[in-house]
C-alpha positions as CSV (number, residue, x, y, z in Angstrom):
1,X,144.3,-17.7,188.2
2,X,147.8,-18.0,186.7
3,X,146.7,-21.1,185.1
4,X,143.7,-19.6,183.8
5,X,145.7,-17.1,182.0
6,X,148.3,-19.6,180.5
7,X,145.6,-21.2,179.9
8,X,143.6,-19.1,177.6
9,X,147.1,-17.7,175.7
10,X,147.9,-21.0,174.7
11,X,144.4,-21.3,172.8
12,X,144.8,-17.8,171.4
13,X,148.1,-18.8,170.2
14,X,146.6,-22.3,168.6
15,X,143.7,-20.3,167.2
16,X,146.1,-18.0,165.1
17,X,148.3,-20.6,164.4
18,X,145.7,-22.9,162.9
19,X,144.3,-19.6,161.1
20,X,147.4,-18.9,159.8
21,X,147.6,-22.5,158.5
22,X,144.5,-22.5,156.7
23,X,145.5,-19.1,155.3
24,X,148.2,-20.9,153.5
25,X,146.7,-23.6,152.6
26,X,144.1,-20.9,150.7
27,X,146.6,-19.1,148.7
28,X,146.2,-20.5,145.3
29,X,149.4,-21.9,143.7
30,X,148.8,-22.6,140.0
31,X,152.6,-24.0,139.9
32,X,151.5,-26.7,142.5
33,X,148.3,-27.6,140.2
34,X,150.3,-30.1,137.7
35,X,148.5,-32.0,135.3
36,X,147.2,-33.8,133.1
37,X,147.6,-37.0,134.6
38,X,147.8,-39.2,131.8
39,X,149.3,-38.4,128.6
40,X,152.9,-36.9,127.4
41,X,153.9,-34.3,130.1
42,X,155.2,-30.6,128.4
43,X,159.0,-30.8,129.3
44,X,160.8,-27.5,128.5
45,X,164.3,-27.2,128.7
46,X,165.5,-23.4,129.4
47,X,168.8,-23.1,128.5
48,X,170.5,-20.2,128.7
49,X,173.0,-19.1,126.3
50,X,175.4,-16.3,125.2
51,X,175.2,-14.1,122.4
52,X,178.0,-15.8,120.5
53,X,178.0,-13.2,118.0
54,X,179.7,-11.0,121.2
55,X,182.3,-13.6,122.1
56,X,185.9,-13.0,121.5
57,X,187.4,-14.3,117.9
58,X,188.7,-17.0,119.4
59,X,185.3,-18.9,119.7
60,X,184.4,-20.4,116.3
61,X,181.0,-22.7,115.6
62,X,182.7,-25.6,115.5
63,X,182.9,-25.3,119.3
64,X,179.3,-25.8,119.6
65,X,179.9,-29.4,118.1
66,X,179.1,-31.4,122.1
67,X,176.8,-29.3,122.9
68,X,174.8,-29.7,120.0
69,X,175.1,-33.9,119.8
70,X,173.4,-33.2,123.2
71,X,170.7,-31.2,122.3
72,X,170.3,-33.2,119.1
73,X,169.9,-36.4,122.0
74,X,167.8,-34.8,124.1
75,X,165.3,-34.7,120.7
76,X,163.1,-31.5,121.3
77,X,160.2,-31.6,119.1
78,X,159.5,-27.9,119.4
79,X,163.0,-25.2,119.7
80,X,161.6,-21.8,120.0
81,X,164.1,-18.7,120.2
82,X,165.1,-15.4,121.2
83,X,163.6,-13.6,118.3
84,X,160.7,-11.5,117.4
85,X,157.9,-12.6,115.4
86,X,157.2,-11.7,111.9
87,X,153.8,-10.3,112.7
88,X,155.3,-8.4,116.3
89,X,158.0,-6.7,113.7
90,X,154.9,-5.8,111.1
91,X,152.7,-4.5,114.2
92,X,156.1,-2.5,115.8
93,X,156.3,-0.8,112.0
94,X,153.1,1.0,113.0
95,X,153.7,2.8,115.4
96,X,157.8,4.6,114.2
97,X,157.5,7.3,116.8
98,X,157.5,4.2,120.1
99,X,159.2,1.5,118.1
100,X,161.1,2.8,115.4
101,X,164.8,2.4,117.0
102,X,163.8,-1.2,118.1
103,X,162.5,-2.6,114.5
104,X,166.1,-0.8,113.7
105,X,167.8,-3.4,116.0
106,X,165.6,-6.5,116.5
107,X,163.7,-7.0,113.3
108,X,164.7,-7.9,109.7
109,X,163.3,-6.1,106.8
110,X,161.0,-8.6,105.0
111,X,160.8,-6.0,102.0
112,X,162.5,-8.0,99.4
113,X,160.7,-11.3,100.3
114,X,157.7,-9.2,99.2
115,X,158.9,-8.4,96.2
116,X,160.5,-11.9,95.2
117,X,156.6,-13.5,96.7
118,X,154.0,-10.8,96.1
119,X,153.3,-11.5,100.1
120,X,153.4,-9.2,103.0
121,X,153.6,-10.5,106.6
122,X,150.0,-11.1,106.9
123,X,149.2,-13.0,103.9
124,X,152.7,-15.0,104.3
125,X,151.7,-15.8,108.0
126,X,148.7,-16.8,107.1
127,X,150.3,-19.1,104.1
128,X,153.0,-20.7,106.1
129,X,149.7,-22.0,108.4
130,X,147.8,-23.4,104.8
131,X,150.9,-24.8,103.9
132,X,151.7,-26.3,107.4
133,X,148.6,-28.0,108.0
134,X,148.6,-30.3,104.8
135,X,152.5,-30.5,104.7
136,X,153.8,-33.6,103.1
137,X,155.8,-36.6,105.2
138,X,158.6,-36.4,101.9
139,X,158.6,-33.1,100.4
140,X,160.2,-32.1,97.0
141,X,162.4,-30.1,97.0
142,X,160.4,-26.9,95.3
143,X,158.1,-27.2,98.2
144,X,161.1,-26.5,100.5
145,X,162.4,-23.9,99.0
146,X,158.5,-22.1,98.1
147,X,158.6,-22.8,102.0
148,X,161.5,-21.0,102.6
149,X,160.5,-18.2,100.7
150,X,157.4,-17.9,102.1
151,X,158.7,-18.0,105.8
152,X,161.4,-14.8,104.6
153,X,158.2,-12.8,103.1
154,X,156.6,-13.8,106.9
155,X,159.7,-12.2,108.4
156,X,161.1,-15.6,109.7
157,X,164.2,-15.9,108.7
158,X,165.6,-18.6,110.8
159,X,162.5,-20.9,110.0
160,X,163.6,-20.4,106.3
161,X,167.5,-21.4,107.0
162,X,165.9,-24.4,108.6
163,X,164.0,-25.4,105.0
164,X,167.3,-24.4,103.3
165,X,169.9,-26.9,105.4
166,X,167.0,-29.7,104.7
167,X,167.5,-29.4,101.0
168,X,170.5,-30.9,99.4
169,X,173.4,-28.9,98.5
170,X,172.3,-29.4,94.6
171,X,169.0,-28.0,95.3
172,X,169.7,-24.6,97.1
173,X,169.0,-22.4,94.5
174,X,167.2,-20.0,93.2
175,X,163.1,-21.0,92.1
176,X,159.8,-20.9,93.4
177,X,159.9,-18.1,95.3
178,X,163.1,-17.5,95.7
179,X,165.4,-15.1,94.0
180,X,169.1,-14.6,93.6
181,X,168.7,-11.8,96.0
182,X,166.9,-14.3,98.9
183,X,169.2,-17.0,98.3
184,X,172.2,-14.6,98.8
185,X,170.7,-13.9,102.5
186,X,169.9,-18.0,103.4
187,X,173.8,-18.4,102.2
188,X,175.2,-15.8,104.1
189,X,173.1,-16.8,107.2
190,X,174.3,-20.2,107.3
191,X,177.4,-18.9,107.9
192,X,176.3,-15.7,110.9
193,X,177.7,-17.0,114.0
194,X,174.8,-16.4,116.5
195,X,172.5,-19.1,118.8
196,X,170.2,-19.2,115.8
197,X,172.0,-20.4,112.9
198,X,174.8,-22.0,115.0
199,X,172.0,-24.2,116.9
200,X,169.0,-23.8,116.8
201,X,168.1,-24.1,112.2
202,X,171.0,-27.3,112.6
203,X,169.2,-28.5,115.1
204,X,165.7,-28.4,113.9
205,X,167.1,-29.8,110.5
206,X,168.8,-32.5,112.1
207,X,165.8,-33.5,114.0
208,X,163.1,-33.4,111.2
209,X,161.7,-30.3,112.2
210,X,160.1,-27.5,109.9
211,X,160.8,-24.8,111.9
212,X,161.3,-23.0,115.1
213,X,159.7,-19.8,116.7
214,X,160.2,-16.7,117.8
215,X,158.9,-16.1,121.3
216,X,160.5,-12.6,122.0
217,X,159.2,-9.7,123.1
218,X,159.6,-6.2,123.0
219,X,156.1,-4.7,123.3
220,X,157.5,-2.5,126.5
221,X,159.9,-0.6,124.6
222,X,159.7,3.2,125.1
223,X,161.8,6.1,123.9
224,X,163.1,7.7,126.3
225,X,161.9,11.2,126.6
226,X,165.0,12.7,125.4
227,X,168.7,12.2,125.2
228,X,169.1,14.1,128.8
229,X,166.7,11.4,130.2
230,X,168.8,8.6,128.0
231,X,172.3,9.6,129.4
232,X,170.4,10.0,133.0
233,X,168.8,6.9,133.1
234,X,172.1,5.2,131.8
235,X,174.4,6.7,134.5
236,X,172.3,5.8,137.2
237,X,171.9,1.9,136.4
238,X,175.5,1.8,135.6
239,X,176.6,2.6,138.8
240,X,174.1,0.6,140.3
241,X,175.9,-2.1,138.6
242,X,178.8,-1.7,139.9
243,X,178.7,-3.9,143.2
244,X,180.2,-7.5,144.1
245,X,178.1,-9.6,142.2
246,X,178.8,-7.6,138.9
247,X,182.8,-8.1,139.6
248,X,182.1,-12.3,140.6
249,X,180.6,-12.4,136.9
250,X,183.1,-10.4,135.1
251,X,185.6,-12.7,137.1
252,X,184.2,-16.2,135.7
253,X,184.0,-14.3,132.2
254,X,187.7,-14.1,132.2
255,X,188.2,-17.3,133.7
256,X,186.5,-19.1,130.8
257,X,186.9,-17.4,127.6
258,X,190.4,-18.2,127.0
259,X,188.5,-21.7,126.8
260,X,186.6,-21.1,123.8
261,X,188.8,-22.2,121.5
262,X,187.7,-25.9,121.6
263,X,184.3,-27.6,122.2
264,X,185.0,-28.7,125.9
265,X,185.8,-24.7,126.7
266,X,182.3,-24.3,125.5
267,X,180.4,-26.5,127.2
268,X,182.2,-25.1,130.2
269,X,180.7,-21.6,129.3
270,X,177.3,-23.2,129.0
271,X,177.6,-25.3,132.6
272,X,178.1,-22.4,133.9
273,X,175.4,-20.1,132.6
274,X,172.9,-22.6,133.8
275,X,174.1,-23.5,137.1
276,X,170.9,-22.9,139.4
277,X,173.2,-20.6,141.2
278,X,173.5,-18.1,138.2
279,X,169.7,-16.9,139.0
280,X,170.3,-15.4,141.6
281,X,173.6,-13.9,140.7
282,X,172.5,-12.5,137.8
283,X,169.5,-10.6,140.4
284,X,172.2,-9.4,142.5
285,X,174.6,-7.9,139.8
286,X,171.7,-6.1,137.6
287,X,168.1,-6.2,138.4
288,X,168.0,-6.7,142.2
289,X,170.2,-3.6,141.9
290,X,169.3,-1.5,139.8
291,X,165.6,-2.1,142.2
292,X,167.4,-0.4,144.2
293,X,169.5,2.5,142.6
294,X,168.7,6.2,144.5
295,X,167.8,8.6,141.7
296,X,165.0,10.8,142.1
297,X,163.6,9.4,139.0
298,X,163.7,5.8,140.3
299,X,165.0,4.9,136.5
300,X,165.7,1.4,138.0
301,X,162.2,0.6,138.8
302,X,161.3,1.3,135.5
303,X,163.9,-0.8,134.0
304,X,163.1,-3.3,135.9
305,X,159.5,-3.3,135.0
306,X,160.3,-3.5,131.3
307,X,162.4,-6.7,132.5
308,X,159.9,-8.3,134.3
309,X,157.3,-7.5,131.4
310,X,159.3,-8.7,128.7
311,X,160.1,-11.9,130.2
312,X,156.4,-12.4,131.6
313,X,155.0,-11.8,127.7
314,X,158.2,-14.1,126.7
315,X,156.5,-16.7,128.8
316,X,153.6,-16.3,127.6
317,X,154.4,-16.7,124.0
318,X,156.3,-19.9,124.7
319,X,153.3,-21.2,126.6
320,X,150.8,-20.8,124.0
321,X,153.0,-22.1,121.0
322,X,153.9,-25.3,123.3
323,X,149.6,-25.7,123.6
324,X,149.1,-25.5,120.3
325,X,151.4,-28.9,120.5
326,X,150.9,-30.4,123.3
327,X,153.1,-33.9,124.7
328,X,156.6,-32.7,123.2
329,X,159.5,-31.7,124.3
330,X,160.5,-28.1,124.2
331,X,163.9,-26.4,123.7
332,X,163.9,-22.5,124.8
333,X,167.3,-21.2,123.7
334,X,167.6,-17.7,125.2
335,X,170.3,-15.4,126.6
336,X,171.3,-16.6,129.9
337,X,170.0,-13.6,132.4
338,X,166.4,-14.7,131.1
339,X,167.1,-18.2,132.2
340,X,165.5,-17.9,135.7
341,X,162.8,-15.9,135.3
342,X,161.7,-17.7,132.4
343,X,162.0,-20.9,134.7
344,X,160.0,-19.4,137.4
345,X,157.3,-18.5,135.3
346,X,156.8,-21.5,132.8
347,X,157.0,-23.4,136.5
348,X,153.2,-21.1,137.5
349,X,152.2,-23.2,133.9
350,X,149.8,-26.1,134.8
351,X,150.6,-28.4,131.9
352,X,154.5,-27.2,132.1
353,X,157.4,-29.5,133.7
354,X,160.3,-27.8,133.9
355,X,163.6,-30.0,132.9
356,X,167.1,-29.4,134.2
357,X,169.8,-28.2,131.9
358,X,172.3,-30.6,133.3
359,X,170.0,-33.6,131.4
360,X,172.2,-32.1,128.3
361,X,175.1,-30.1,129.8
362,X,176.1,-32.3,132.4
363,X,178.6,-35.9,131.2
């Protein structure tokens, strides 16, 4: 009888265990799905950066100089960046009462492109395609700087540095399209010291590019309710942040900016934003945190719903300008707590293979 017993447990136990097997092998993994097989896989390249517009004085541009001979090695045929697109700023200037305060601090007023072109964001989008399609192998240098002044009027502004560094310095002036006023903004944004104009326009210059794109989003931007709710929601996500993982980071912050000064401190910074390890550090210190912060409001989940969003319709907008061009190589530049998730969720991409930031960081 005993036997009996064991006997029909241990086929129980085999029957759930084999239907627990097939139940995995159900779920549907889209990351697992690669393809196609032949042809020029998609690499992207996250790589996570800092704002280096927010780094002490004693980081200059020039410190960029290894990183960038990588990158330029590496040879992305598509660099795409943490901006928002002409056309998101033109929809966001819609709708003032959501999105008033974040055209204020993400977008750039295209106004005087308008004037200097007789183009607003629509038309000029729709002209940098024309031109785009039928560009020239060797173009003049009119048609580079019409380019340019096109890509301002489409609110691209770093697209339009990128025409400017391809002209020579006797040929960055005023003309087709461009007025005294325009050409005063390229100069003085050659010289803004931001992951933009500090990488991303030399880059894509160096590399024969025409341009790069904006592939950020901020579509789940909501004003808060009122400045009660601000200061609220604020306090409570602060002092969720203040735990052990907050202090390691702030700890390997002040380890490595008194090496900014000279390239090698730099690429230091940028080993170890991208260590595989950050992902997960950066989860513990804000996000997985502030998940988890008590108020009766639950302002954490919130925030971290406008995270998740953000970098899910970031994703997406990388995805679809990398299959409009399929078989390159793609360089995501982005601040550096975007770095895994965007990872994680360019991996779920079929025709997406994810490349290591050590190919360029590491000697």
């Amino acid at each position: 009888m005993l036997q009996r017993v064991t006997g029909l447990a241990m086929a129980a136990m085999l029957c759930a265990a084999s239907a627990s097997a097939q139940q995995s092998a159900a779920i549907f993994d889209p990351g697992k799905l690669k393809g196609p097989a032949k042809g020029l896989p998609n690499e992207v390249l996250v790589l996570g950066t800092a704002h280096l517009a927010q780094l002490p004085a004693t980081f200059q541009s020039a410190g960029l100089r290894i990183l960038n001979q990588r990158l330029l090695a590496w040879k992305p045929g598509i660099i795409v960046i943490e901006k928002l697109s002409g056309p998101q700023c033109a929809f966001m200037r819609q709708y003032p009462h959501r999105y008033k305060e974040t055209v204020r601090t993400y977008c750039w007023d295209p106004a005087p492109a308008r004037v200097a072109t007789g183009l607003d964001v629509s038309a000029a989008t729709f002209e940098i395609d024309r031109l785009l399609a039928s560009w020239p192998a060797a173009p003049t240098p009119s048609q580079r700087r019409h380019l340019a002044s096109v890509f301002l009027a489409g609110g691209e502004r770093i697209s339009a540095l990128v025409q400017w560094l391809r002209l020579p310095d006797t040929e960055r002036h005023a003309g087709d399209g461009l007025d005294a006023t325009l050409v005063a903004t390229l100069d003085k944004l050659r010289s803004e010291r931001s992951e933009d104009a500090s990488i991303a326009a030399p880059l894509a210059a160096a590399l024969g590019l025409e341009r790069v794109y904006g592939m950020d989003d901020h579509t789940a931007d909501t004003p808060d309710a009122s400045d009660t709710a601000r200061k609220a929601s604020g306090d409570a996500i602060q002092q969720a942040w203040d735990n052990p993982a907050t202090a390691k980071r702030k700890q390997v912050d002040a380890q490595l900016q008194p090496r900014l000064a000279d390239a090698e401190g730099v690429m230091a910074l940028y080993r170890a934003l991208n260590v595989p390890s950050q992902a997960r550090l950066v989860y513990d210190s804000d996000f997985g945190a502030a998940l988890e912060e008590g108020s009766p409001q639950q302002f954490g989940r919130g925030y971290v719903a406008y995270w998740e969003t953000r970098n899910l319709r970031m994703a997406s907008n990388i995805r679809e300008t990398i299959g409009n061009l399929p078989g390159r190589r793609t360089l995501v530049i982005v601040g550096a707590s975007h770095k895994g998730y965007l990872d994680a969720y360019l991996n779920q991409m079929h025709d997406v293979r994810i490349v290591s930031s050590d190919q360029v960081l590491l000697p």
